[in-house]
Structure formats: C-alpha cells, structure tokens
N, C-alpha and C positions, 0 to 999 in steps of 0.2 A: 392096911398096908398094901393088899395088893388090889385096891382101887386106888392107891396113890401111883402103884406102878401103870396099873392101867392106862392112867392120865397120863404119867411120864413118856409112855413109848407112844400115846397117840398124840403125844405135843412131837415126842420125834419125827414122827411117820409125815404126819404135816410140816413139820421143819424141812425136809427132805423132799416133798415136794413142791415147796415154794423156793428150793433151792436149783430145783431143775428147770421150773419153770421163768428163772428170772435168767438163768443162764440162756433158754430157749430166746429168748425177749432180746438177750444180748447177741447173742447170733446173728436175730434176724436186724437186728439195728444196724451192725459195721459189717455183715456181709455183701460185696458187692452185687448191684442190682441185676437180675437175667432178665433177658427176653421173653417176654411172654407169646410164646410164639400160638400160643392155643384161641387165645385171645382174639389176634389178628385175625387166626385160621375160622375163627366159627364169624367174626363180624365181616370179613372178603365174602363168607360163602353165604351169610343172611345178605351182603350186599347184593351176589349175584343172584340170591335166588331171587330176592326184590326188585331187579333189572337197573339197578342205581348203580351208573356208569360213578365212577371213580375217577378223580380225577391223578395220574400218577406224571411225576414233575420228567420232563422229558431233559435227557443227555445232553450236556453240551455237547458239539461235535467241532474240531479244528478243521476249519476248510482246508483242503489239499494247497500246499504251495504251488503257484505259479512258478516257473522257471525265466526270469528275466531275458530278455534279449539283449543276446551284446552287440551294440551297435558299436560300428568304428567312427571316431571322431573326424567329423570333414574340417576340422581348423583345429591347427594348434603348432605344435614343435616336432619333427622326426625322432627316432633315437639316434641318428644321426646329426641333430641340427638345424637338418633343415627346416622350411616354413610348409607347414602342411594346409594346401586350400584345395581342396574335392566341390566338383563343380556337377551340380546334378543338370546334366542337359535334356531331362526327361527321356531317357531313352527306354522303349519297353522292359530290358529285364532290369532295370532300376539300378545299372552301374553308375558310377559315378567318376569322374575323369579328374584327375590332378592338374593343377595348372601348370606344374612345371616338370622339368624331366629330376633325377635324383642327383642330389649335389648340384642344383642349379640356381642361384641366386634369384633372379626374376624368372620368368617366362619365358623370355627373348637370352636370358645365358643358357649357357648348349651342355654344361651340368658335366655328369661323367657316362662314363663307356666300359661296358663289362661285356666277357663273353658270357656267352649261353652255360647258364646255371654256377657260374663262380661270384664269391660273394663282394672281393675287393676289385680294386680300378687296375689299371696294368698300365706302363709307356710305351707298352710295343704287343699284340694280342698277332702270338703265330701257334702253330700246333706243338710247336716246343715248350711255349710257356704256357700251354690249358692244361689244366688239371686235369681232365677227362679223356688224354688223349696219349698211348702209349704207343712209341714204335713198333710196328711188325707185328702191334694186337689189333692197333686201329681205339675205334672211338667206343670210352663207357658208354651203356646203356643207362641212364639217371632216370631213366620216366618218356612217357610220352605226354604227362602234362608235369611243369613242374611249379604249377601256379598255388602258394602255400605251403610248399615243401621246403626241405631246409637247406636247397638248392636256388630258392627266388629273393634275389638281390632287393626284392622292393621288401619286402617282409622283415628283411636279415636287417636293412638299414633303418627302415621306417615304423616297422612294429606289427603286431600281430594286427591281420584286417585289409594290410595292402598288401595287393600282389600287383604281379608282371601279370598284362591282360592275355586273357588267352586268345586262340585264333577268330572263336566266335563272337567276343568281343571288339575288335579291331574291326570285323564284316559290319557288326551292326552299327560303331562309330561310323565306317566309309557310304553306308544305307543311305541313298539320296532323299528317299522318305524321310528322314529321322534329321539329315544333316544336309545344311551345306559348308563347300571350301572353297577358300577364297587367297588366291595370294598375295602376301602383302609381306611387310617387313613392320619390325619394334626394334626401339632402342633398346639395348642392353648394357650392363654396369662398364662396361668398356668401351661408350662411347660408339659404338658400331650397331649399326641400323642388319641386324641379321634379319635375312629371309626365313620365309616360308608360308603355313599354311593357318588359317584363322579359321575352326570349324567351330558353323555356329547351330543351335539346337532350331529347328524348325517349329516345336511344343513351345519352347520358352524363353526363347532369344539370347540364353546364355551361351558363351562359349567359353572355347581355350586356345592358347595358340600354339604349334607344334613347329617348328625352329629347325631350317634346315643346319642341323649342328656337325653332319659327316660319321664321320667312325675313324674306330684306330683298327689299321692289323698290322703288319709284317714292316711298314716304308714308315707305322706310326699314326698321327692323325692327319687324318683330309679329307675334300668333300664337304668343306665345312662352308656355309650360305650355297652350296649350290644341289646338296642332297641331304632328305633325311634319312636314317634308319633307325625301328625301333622295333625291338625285340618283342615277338608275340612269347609267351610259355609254353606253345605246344611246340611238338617234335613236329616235322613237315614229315607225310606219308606217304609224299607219291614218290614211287622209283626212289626208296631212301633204307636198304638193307643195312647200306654201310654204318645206319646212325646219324651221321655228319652233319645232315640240313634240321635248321628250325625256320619255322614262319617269322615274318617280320612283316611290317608295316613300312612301305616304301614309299617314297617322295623324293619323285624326278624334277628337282626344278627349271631344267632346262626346257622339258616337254612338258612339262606341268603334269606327269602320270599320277596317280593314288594307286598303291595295289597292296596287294598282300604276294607276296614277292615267288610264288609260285604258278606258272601260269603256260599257257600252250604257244609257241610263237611256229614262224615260217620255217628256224632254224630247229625246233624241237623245243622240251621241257626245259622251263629256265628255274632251277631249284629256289629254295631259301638260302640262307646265308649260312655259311659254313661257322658252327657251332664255337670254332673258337677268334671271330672276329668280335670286337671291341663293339657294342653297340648303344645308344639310349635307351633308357626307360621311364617310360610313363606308367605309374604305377596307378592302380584305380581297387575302390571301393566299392560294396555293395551296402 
C-alpha cells in the first residue's frame, strides 16, 4: 500500500511538472518576439575588433527646396485690359519697357493720365481734385519712391511686377550708349499720325515708341502731338521741401529736348511737374 502511494505522488510530482513545462513552451511560442540586443552588441564589437567595416544603409535626406523666381509676364492681358508686350531692349539693369503707355490701345494711342501716385484717370487734374493735397497743409508726404507701392498706378492697373519706372530708370532709357531717339510719327486707332519719339536699343535693335500724348491739368487735356510727359515714381529732391515736384520724363517736340524735367537753366532750377498734373505712364518690368 504504500509503495502504491509512493508511485501515486511520484506519477503527481512528474504530472506537475510536465504541466509547467508545457505551459513554459506555450509562453515562449505566442509571446511576442524582443530584440536581442546582446546579440548585436557582442557581433558589432567582434566586428570592430576584427576591423570589418560594416556596412550601415545611409539616410535618405530631402534636398532643401529651392524658392522659385517669380518672373512678371512680358505678354499677355492687364487687370485692367489692356494688352501687355515688355520689350527687353537689353539695357544693363535688365528692365524691360512696355510698348505702350496704360489704357492705350496701340503704341501710337496716347492711353490715360493720372496724377502722381493716384490710382484712377480724372477730366481735369488741379490741387482741388488730388488726393494728396490739402488746403493751408499743403502736399502728403506718400514716399519718395512710389514704385510698387499701393500708390503706383501701373501695379494698381496692370498687376503685381509692373511699376511706374523710377528716375534711374528713365536716365538709363535717355543713355546714348544704350539708346537712340528718333522722331517720327505712327498711326493710331484714330486715323491720326501722332508724333514722337521711336527709342531704339543699340544691343539689340528693339524698340518702343513714346507718343507725344500731352497731359491734363486745370484748362484739361493738351499738348497733345506736340509734347510728351511721363511720370518717373521718384519724388524730385532738389529745392522740393514743399513735396510738390516729382520727376518726369519730358519730350519737347518742338525743340526735339529728351530730359528728365529737372535741370539748371540761365533763369534758375526748372522743377518737375507739380504732383497733381494728369500725366503718361509707361510702366516697365524687371
């Protein structure tokens, strides 16, 4: 009898652990698999002691983005309307000149006439009706450039990229090196052979023609086929406290002058044009 128990508790004892053991077995079957990181650690450092360079897969890396250049389109439509053609006449700082002035059907139409830094047209441009211009204060300060700001009539009508050329612009279009001018006359959509001046690139034989179109101020418009004016963006700085004068780009047809309309004479300083006359614009691109 108690060899029978004997046999009984050592059938248990072995029951008991072939019950641990199968349970152990099942553990290791659906427990999820780790990293052997021991593993790694003693085969890297038999690698390094061995001098057996490894080969380890290198990073992608995203190249840095470029930042695109926005170029302004030399052809197309204004917001305005109009028909946009930029005409590159090689000139060194690489502007680029509109063929026609703003609101102008061809070349040879004389377009419209704004004052200094207002964005619509006017029938009569005096110091009553400029916007920048108050009794017994005198004249806003807007900038002394206002080429790109939200005072430049070519930008307002035609889109970001054109502006009203500034004064150093205008010098280096008048540069004999760069340019010549020639007077002549074009027909325009009116049957009328309007004057002026045809300045053509000396680089590259392109030109544009600039259209003795006149101005409006105070009497309205005149001076039309027998003077140009066209608005530079800068503020004129000589003897100009008051504000008043900006540069312009002048064409005397009678005398055939070119100038930028501030200049030294027998009589004294002959200023720019008083800020709130009606003038052209030729808007230009870089």
């Amino acid at each position: 009898m108690k060899k029978f128990m004997y046999v009984v508790s050592a059938m248990l004892v072995l029951s008991s652990v072939c019950m641990v053991s199968c349970r152990d077995d099942e553990e290791d079957r659906y427990s999820p698999p780790t990293k052997n990181t021991s593993s790694n650690t003693s085969s890297s450092s038999s690698n390094s002691s061995s001098g057996t360079k490894t080969n380890t897969p290198k990073e992608e890396t995203t190249p840095p983005k470029t930042e695109e250049k926005q170029t302004t389109p030399l052809t197309g439509r204004a917001m305005n309307g109009d028909v946009i053609n930029m005409v590159d006449l090689g000139l060194p700082s690489g502007t680029k000149w509109a063929d026609r002035n703003i609101g102008a059907l061809t070349p040879a139409n004389d377009g419209q006439y704004f004052a200094w830094g207002e964005l619509y047209v006017k029938s009569k441009c005096t110091k009553d009706t400029y916007e920048f211009y108050k009794y017994r204060i005198g004249y806003t300060d807007i900038g002394s450039s206002i080429a790109g700001t939200k005072y430049d009539a070519a930008t307002f009508n035609w889109g970001e990229g054109y502006t009203i050329p500034t004064y150093s612009q205008i010098k280096e279009l008048m540069n004999s090196s760069y340019t010549t001018w020639t007077k002549t006359s074009q027909r325009n959509t009116y049957g009328k052979d309007r004057k002026g001046y045809i300045v053509r690139s000396k680089k590259n034989g392109k030109s544009i023609f600039l259209p003795f179109a006149g101005e409006i101020d105070e009497h309205g418009k005149r001076n039309e086929d027998s003077n140009g004016f066209y608005w530079s963006s800068t503020l004129e700085s000589f003897d100009n406290s008051s504000k008043e004068y900006a540069w312009l780009l002048y064409m005397d047809g009678g005398y055939g002058k070119i100038q930028t309309w501030n200049i030294m004479t027998v009589n004294g300083p002959v200023h720019g044009s008083s800020r709130e006359d009606g003038l052209s614009i030729r808007p230009v691109c870089k």
